[in-house]
C-alpha positions as CSV (number, residue, x, y, z in Angstrom):
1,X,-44.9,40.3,-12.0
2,X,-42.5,41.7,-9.4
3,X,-39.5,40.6,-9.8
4,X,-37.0,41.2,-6.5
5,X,-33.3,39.3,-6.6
6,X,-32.4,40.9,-3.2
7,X,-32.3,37.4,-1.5
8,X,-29.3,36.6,-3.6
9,X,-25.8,37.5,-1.9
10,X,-22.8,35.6,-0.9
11,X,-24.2,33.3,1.6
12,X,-26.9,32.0,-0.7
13,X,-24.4,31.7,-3.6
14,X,-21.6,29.9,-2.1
15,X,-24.4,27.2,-0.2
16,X,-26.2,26.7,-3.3
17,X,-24.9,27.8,-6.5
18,X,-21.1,27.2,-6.3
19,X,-21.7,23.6,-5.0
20,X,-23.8,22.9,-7.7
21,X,-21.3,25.2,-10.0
22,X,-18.4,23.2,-8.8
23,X,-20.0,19.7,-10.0
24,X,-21.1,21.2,-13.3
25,X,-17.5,22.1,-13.8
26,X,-16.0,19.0,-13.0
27,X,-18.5,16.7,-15.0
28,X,-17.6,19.3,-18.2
29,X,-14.0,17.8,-18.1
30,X,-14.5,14.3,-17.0
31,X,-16.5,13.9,-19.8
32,X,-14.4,15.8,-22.2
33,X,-11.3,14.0,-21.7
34,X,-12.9,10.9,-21.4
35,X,-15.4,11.4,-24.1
36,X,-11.9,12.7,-26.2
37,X,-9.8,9.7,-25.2
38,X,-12.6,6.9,-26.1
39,X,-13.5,8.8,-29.4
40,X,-10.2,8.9,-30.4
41,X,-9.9,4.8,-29.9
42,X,-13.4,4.9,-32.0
43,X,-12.5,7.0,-34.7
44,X,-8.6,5.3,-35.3
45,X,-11.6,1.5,-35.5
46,X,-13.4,3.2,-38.4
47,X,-10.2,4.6,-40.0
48,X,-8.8,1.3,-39.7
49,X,-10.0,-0.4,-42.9
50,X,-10.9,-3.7,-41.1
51,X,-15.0,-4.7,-40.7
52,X,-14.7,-6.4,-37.7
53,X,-13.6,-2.9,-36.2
54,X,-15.6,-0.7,-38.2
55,X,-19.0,-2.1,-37.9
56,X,-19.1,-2.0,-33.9
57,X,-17.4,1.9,-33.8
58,X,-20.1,2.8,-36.5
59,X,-22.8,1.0,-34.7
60,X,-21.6,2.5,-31.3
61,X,-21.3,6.0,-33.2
62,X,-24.2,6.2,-35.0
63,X,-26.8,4.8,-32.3
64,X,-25.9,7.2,-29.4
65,X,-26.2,10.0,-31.8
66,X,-29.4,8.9,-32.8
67,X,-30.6,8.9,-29.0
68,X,-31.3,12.3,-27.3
69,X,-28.8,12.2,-24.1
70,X,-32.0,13.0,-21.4
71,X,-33.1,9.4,-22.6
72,X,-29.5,7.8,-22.0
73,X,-29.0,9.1,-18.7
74,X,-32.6,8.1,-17.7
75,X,-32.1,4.9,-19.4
76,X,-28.6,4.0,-17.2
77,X,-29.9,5.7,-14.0
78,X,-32.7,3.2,-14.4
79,X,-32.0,0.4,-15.8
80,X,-28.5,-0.3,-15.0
81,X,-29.4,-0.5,-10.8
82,X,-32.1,-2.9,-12.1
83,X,-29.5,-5.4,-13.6
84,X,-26.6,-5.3,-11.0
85,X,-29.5,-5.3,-8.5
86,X,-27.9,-1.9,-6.6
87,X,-27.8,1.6,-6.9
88,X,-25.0,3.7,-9.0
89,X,-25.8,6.7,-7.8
90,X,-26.9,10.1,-9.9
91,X,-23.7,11.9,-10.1
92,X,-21.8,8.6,-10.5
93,X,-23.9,8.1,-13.6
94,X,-24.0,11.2,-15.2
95,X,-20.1,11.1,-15.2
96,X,-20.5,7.6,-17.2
97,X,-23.4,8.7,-19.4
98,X,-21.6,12.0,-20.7
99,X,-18.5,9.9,-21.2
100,X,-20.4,7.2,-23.3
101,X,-22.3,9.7,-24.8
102,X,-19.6,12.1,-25.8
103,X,-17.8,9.8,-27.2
104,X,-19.4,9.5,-30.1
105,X,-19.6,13.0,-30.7
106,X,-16.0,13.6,-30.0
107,X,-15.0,10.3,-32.6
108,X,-16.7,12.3,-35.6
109,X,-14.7,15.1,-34.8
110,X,-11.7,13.0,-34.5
111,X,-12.4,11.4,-37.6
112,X,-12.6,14.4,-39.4
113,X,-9.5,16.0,-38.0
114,X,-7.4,13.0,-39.0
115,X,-9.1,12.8,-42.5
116,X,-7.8,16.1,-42.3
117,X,-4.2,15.7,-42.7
118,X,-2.6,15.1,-46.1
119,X,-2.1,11.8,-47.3
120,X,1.0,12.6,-47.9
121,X,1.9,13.3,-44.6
122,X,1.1,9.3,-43.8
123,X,3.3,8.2,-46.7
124,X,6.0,9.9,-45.7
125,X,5.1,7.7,-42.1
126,X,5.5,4.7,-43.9
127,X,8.7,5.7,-46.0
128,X,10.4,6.3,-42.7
129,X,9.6,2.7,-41.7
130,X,7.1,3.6,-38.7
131,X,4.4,1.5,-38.0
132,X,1.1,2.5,-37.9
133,X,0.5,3.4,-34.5
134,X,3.8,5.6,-34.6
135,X,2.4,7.3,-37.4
136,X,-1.2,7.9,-35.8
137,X,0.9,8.9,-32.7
138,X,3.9,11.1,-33.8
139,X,2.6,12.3,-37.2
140,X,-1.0,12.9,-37.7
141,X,-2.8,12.7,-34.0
142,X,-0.3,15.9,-33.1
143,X,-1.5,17.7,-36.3
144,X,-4.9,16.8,-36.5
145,X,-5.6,18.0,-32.7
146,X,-4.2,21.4,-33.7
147,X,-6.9,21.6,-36.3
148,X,-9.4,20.2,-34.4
149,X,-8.8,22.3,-31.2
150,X,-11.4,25.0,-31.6
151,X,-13.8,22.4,-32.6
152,X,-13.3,20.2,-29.9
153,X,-13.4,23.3,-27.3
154,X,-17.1,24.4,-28.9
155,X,-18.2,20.8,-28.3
156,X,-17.3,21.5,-24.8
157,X,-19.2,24.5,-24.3
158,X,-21.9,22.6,-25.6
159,X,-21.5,19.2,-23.1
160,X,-21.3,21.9,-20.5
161,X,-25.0,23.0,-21.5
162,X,-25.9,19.6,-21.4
163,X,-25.0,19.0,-17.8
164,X,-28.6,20.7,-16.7
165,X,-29.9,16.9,-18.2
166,X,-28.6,15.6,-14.7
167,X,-31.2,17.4,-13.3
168,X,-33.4,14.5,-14.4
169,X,-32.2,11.9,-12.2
170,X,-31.4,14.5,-9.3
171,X,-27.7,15.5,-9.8
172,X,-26.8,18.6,-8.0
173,X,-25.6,20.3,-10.6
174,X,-25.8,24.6,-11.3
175,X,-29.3,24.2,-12.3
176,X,-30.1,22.0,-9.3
177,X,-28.4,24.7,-6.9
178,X,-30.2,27.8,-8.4
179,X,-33.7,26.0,-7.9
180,X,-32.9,24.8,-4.6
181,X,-32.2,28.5,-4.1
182,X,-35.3,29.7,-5.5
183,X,-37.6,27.3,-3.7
184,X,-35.7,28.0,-0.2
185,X,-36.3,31.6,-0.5
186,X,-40.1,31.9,-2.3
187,X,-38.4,33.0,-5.8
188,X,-38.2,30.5,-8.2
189,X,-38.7,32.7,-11.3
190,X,-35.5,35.3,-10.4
191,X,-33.5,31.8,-9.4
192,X,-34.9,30.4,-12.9
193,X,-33.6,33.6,-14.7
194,X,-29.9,34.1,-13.0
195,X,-29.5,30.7,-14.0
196,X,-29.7,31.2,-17.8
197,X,-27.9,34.6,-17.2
198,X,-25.2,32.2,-15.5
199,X,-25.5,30.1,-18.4
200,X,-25.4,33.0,-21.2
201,X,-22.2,34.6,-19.7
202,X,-20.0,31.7,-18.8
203,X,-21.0,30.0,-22.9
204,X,-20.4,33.5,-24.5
205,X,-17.4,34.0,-22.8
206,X,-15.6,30.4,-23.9
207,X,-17.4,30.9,-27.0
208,X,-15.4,34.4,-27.8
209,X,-12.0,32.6,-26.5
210,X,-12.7,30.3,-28.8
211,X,-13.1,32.5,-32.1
212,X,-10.1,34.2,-30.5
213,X,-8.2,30.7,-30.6
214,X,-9.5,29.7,-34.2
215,X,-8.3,32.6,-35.7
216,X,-4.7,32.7,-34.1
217,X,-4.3,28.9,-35.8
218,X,-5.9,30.4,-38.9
219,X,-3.0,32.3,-39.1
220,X,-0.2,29.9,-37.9
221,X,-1.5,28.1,-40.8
């Protein structure tokens, strides 16, 4: 096979790749702040000792971790247009699919992190007379974050893998851009192997920040 990448410069790069780059990027922290912010209001219902709490959040949890994410996003790209009777839009839903889906991902780690902390860390809480959700707040959400950090930040690297799904339902995402290039130009196969060298360097890289980071708290602690 002859393999020739001299198509690829600036101009092809910033039309295609960056666009697509760009929305990659941007779906990466939507969903991680929002996927951190809902699992956070999941995890404190299943740490919160009351059923009617509980069962939904370990439903929830449980079910969209059961489901591979290509099938959610096809499932709300779908379906959802179908009930409301117009469409959402692809980007529009991959931005509500990776939050919903996240979510439940993020809450176990979340879970864990708070489980985490010493009980006696919340009993001294509740000798000070706060209530509960000045505990969770001051006392162990600060210190449960610090250990969860590098955690949290590999899930990331991870939902940033997973925004190639979008392809399915036509998002312009990095993936989309580099086959957009590759079918504009006649080389689909180079455009197909940047991509994952795209994909390898930008992952390894966050990756090695984040041992960098887990080791620096090792030692705080």
């Amino acid at each position: 096979m002859n393999l020739d990448f001299g198509f690829y410069n600036w101009g092809v790069i910033s039309n295609f790749v960056l666009k697509g780059l760009w929305f990659s990027l941007t779906l990466t922290i939507v969903a991680t702040l929002g996927g951190i912010f809902f699992g956070t209001l999941l995890a404190l219902m299943r740490l919160s000792g009351k059923k009617w709490l509980d069962m939904p959040a370990a439903i929830y949890v449980n079910g969209m971790r059961s489901i591979p994410l290509v099938m959610v996003i096809l499932w709300f790209f779908l379906l959802v247009p179908f009930m409301i009777g117009r469409p959402i839009g692809a980007e529009m839903s991959a931005y509500i699919t990776f939050i919903a889906f996240e979510a439940a991902y993020f809450s176990e780690i979340m879970r864990a992190g708070i489980q985490s902390i010493p009980r006696g860390q919340v009993f001294a809480g509740q000798a000070m007379g706060m209530t509960y959700k000045q505990n969770m707040t001051l006392v162990i959400l600060p210190q449960a974050f610090r250990n969860m950090l590098p955690v949290l930040l590999t899930q990331t690297i991870i939902l940033f893998q997973d925004t190639s799904l979008v392809y399915a339902i036509g998002a312009y995402d990095m993936l989309k851009g580099f086959e957009t290039a590759g079918k504009n130009f006649g080389r689909p196969v180079e455009a197909y192997l940047l991509a994952a060298v795209v994909y390898f360097v930008i992952c390894y890289a966050l990756s090695y920040l984040v041992k960098r980071l887990h080791k620096k708290i090792a030692i705080i602690r």
